[in-house]
C-alpha positions, 0 to 999 in steps of 0.5 A: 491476448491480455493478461490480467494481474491482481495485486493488493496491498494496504494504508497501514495506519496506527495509534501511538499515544494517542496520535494517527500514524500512517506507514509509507514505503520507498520504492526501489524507484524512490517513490513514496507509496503503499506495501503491496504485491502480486497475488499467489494461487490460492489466496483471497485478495484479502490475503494478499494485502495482509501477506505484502504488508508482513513481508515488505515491512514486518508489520502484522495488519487487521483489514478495516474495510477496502480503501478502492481499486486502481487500474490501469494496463502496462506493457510486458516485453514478454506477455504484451499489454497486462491489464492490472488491478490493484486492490488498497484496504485500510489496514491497522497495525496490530504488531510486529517489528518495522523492517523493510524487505531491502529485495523489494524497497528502500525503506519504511516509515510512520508519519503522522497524517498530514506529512504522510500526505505531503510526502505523498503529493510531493514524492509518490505515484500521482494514481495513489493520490486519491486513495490516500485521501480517501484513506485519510477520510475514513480514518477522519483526517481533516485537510 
């Protein structure tokens, strides 16, 4: 028997002074990635991005469009092999206050495009890779 788990979450990107910014966290691994969580009953994965984004890093987001899915099986002492999909939108900034939720991750940040990407390559998840390119591109990032 295999579970399967949806979780969702979000590049959060924003424009300040006229300049691209893109939000990156630090895991409670140390790893650079993206706000995002395990869907409750009752949302629409949408919600569940937007809900991740707001209560790892205080920032109220808008979705843009999705980004694309990652997935990939793992192994629970308890349930055995879960299959989990993970759903990443381009999402922008539309408020709040940058905090990080400490329960869950170390830190949060803006970094402009092209040192969020080298952080990326350098500290984060290797399957993320492609879905900050791809994220970068439809923000219209050249690199």
């Amino acid at each position: 028997m295999s579970f399967k788990q949806i979780s969702a979450g979000g590049v959060v990107y924003r424009k300040k002074a006229g300049q691209l910014q893109i939000q990156l966290i630090t895991d409670r691994y140390g790893k650079i990635s993206f706000a995002k969580g395990k869907r409750e009953g009752g949302e629409t994965i949408e919600q569940t991005a937007l809900r991740e984004i707001r209560e790892e890093t205080g920032i109220i987001g808008r979705i843009d469009q999705p980004v694309d899915i990652i997935a990939y099986t793992y192994h629970h002492p308890k349930y055995g092999d879960i299959q989990k999909e993970v759903h990443y939108y381009l999402v922008e900034s539309e408020g709040g206050t940058l905090r990080p939720q400490t329960e869950e991750i170390r830190s949060v940040a803006w970094y402009e495009p092209l040192v969020a990407w080298e952080r990326q390559c350098n500290d984060g998840y290797d399957n993320n890779d492609f879905i900050l390119e791809k994220a970068l591109k439809l923000l219209g990032v050249n690199f």
